[in-house]
C-alpha positions as CSV (number, residue, x, y, z in Angstrom):
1,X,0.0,0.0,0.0
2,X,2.7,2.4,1.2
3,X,4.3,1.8,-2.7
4,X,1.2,2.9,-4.2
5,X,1.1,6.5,-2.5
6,X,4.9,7.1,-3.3
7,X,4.2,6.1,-6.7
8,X,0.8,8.6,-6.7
9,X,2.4,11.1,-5.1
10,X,5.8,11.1,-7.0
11,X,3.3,10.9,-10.2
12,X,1.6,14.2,-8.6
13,X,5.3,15.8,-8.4
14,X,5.9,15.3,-11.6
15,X,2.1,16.7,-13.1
16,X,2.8,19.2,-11.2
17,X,6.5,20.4,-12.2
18,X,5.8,19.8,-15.8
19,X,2.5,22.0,-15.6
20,X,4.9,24.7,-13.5
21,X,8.0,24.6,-16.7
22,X,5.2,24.9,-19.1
23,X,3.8,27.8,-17.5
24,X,6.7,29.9,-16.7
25,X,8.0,29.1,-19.7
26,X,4.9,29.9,-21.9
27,X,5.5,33.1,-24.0
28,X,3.1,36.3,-24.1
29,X,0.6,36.4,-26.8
30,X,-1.0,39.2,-28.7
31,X,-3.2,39.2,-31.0
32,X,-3.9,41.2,-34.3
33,X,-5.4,44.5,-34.2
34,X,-8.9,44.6,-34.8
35,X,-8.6,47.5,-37.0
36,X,-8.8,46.9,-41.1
37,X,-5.2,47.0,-42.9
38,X,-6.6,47.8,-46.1
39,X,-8.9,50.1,-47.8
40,X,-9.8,47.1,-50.5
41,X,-13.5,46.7,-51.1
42,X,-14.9,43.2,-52.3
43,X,-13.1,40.0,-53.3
44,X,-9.4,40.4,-53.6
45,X,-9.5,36.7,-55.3
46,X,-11.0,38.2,-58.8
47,X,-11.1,41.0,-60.9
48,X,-14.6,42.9,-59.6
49,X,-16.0,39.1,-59.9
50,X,-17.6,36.6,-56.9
51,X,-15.6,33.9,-55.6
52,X,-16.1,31.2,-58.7
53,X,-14.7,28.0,-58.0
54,X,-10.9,27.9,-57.8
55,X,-8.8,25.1,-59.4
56,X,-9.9,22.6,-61.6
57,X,-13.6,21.0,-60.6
58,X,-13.6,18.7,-63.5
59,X,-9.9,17.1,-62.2
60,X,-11.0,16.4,-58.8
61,X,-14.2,15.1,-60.0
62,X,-12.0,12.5,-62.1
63,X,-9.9,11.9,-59.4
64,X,-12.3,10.7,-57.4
65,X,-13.7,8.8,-59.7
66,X,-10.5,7.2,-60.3
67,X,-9.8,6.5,-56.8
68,X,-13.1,4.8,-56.4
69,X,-12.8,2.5,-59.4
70,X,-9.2,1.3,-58.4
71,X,-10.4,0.1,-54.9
72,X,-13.0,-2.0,-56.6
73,X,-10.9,-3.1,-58.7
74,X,-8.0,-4.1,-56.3
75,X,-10.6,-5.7,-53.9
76,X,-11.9,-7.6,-56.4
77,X,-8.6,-9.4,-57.6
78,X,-7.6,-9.9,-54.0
79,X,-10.9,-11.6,-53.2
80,X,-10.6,-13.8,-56.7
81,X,-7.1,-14.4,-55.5
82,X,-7.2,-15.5,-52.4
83,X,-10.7,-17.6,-52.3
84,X,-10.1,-21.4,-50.6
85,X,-10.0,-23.6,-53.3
86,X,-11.4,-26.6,-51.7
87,X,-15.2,-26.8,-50.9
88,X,-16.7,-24.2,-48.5
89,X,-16.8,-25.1,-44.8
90,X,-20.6,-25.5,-43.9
């Protein structure tokens, strides 16, 4: 019993100087200033346009596509590859 509280309490020690080091040694923070930087007005992505879609839709789309019909594909040769080849246990 007595080996269970020295191990508890030297655990506690040790929570306890860790949480102390990362306190003290925790740097101040500040944050940005809530005040605008610029004057700009609108979308700064575009030309006097709205958002649009940015990259290429159709190539993610594909991709995905792509992605989707290669795990099919590779689960389907594993399973035809690795199917018992004796009769199935009943």
């Amino acid at each position: 019993m007595r080996s269970r509280r020295r191990v508890a309490a030297f655990g506690a020690m040790l929570v306890a100087l860790w949480l102390a080091v990362a306190l003290a040694g925790a740097p101040a923070v500040f944050s940005a200033s809530p005040e605008p930087t610029s004057a700009t007005v609108g979308d700064p992505r575009s030309s006097g346009q709205g958002p649009g879609l940015v990259g290429d839709p159709g190539a993610a789309i594909g991709l995905v596509l792509l992605v989707g019909v290669a795990s099919v594909a590779i689960t389907a040769a594993y399973l035809r590859f690795t199917a018992p080849k004796g009769p199935a246990d009943s």
